[in-house]
Structures are given as C-alpha cells and as structure tokens.
C-alpha positions, 0 to 999 in steps of 0.5 A: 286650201292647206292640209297640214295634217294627213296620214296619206302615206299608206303602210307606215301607221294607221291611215292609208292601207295602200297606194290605191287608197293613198291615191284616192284620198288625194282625189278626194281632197283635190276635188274638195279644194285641197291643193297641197298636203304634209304628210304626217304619219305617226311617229309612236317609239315602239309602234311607229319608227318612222324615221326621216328618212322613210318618209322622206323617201315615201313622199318622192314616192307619192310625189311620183305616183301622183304625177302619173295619176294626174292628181294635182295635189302638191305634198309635204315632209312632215310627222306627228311626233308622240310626245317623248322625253327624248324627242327635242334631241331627235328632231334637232339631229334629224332622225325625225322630221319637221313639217316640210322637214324646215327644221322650225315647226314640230307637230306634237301629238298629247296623249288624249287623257292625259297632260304629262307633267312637266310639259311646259319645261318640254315645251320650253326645250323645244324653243331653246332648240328654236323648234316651235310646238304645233300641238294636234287635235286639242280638241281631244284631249280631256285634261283640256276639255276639263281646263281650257285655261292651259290652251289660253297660256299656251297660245299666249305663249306663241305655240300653236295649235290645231283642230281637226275639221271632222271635229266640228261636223261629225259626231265623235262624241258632243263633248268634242264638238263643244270643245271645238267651238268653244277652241275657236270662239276664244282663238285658241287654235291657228290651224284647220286640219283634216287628220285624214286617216282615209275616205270615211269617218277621218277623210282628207276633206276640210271645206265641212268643217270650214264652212262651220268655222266661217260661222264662227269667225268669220270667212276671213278669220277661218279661211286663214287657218286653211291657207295663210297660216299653213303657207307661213308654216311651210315657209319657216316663216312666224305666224301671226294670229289674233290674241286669245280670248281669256278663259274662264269656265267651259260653258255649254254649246249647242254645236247645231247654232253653227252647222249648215242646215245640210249638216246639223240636219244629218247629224240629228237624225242620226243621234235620234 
C-alpha cells in the first residue's frame, strides 16, 4: 500500500515528536503493508513555515535514518497546504511543495467548520497554474457533512479528494464515521489515507480501514485507492476514478454494517 498522507517528519508540526518516534511509525506502517509514504507535514502561514526546502532536507534526512535502521519503507516530498489566498502562487514559485514536489498535485487542507467563500474561484487558480486540488480529510468538514452536494460538483469537476482510514475504524465522533461511508458509497473520494500523526488514535496504519472500505466498494475498487491511485499521483500522471454517485440528502448510516466483527465489537463496547 500507498500512504499519501503522513506527518512522519518529526519537529516541523504536530505529528511525530522525535526521530525515534518518526522511525517506529515507519515500522508500524511497514509491518502493516505500508511500502512507501509522502511525507506531509502541515504548512499553517504563521504555525507552521515549512517551507520546500526544510522538508526537502527532512526527508533525505529520514531517507538516510530509514536506510540505517533496515526499515524498507521508501518516502516522499510533499505538504498539507492550509488554504490561503496567496497560495497557488507559492506553490508554483517553489517556496512550498507538491506531492512528490511534481509540481502537478497540492494537497489542500479546508478549514473543519467552515467552506470559505469564493473557494471554487481558488480552486480555479490552481487549474490555470495546472496544479490539481487533493482535498484532505472531507470527511471532517462540517459544511460538507451538512451539504454533500458540494463534494459531487467538486468530483465532478476532477479534484480529488481523500478520507482518512481511522475515519471509518475509530471513533471521532459517528457523524464522521457516517460521512466516511456515505463519501465512498457515492465515490466522492479517490484516495485512503492515514493522516498518521503517531502510534495511537492517528497511526500510519491503512489496512483497518481498508478491509471496511472493501465491504463497501468492493476489493478491487478499494485497494485502487491504497495503491493505483497513489501510484499515478506520484507519477504526475491523471487519475481516473469511477463517476460519482448524485447526491441527494445525507441519510442515516448504521457504520457497524460495514466493520469487521473484530472492529464493530470493540467499538461498541467502548461506546457502551
């Protein structure tokens, strides 16, 4: 599998705390069929300046400190980009990075409460710079739980979007685990993603939330989004995706119909 979202780099935001922790989330994905990760620490103007050279530098880094380890986990350049005004600029000056730094796909980070106004004329800046939109975690966004309809135009459009594994296995709250089915039972995401911010609640791990995934695609469908997918991303190259289903009102989910056993069990012990 692909990971094309992770906060592995330790010190330049909130996810990995250390190198020691950075490598132990390696071994954690690796030994949970991860074989190559982007690195994708948040760029926040402000909070978090990281700029493409520091973390061009901060994956040699972990690519050296992974070779020595013996972890056989390959990484990539990349960032989650907090939406800004200034931003298709920046990306196509090189002062912040693209995944696999290919100049082609921006991973973009929406506020969780909010959709700004005027984001599809942002959204719009990006194409005439050729630079398509990946939008992170949907799934979390409340304007989006509230009006799913702007997903289906969105996908329709061509951007793509990604859910977050943990999203459909764990319990942030069963709004969003609703949403994550209802995201992919009408393919309004392309793309299975850890977020991995460390070893516990956000790990690097993606086969969980596969094996739910598989229930409701399908196994070939969902293992696309884990490795065809993320392939063509890394290569530049476009990405092709079964149509959306349309959109009409959110409906009621009961997220247990999808869990392994193993899972579904678990989670409803803990919420009793």
């Amino acid at each position: 599998m692909i990971d094309l979202h992770s906060h592995i780099l330790p010190e330049l935001d909130d996810g990995a705390a250390s190198w020691e922790q950075a490598l132990e989330m390696a071994r954690v994905a690796v030994a949970d069929g991860v074989t190559e990760v982007v690195c994708t620490p948040h760029w926040v103007p402000g909070k978090f300046d990281n700029s493409r050279p520091v973390i061009l530098e901060q994956v040699e880094t972990c690519r050296r400190l992974l070779g020595e380890a013996g972890i056989p986990l390959k990484v990539h350049p990349g960032a989650e980009l907090r939406l800004d005004i200034n931003l298709p600029q920046m990306i196509k000056s090189g002062q912040v990075l693209t995944v696999n730094d290919g100049g082609i796909y921006a991973l973009i980070e929406l506020p969780d409460e909010s959709i700004p106004d005027h984001l599809d004329e942002f959204f719009w800046n990006l194409e005439l710079l050729r630079i398509r939109p990946i939008i992170s975690h949907v799934e979390r966004n409340a304007v989006l739980r509230e009006e799913p309809h702007r997903l289906y135009h969105w996908a329709g459009n061509g951007y793509l979007a990604q859910v977050t594994a943990s999203s459909l296995t764990e319990h942030f709250s069963e709004e969003i685990q609703e949403f994550a089915v209802f995201i992919l039972e009408h393919r309004l995401a392309q793309m299975l993603v850890s977020d991995g911010h460390g070893l516990r609640s956000r790990s690097p791990r993606l086969s969980a939330g596969l094996a739910v995934a598989e229930q409701i695609l399908g196994v070939a469908t969902a293992r696309r989004m884990v490795w065809d997918v993320p392939r063509q991303i890394l290569a530049g190259e476009a990405v092709r995706f079964p149509e959306p289903v349309p959109v009409d009102e959110p409906r009621r989910f009961d997220i247990f119909e999808y869990l392994p056993k193993r899972f579904s069990d678990k989670i409803k012990s803990f919420l009793k």
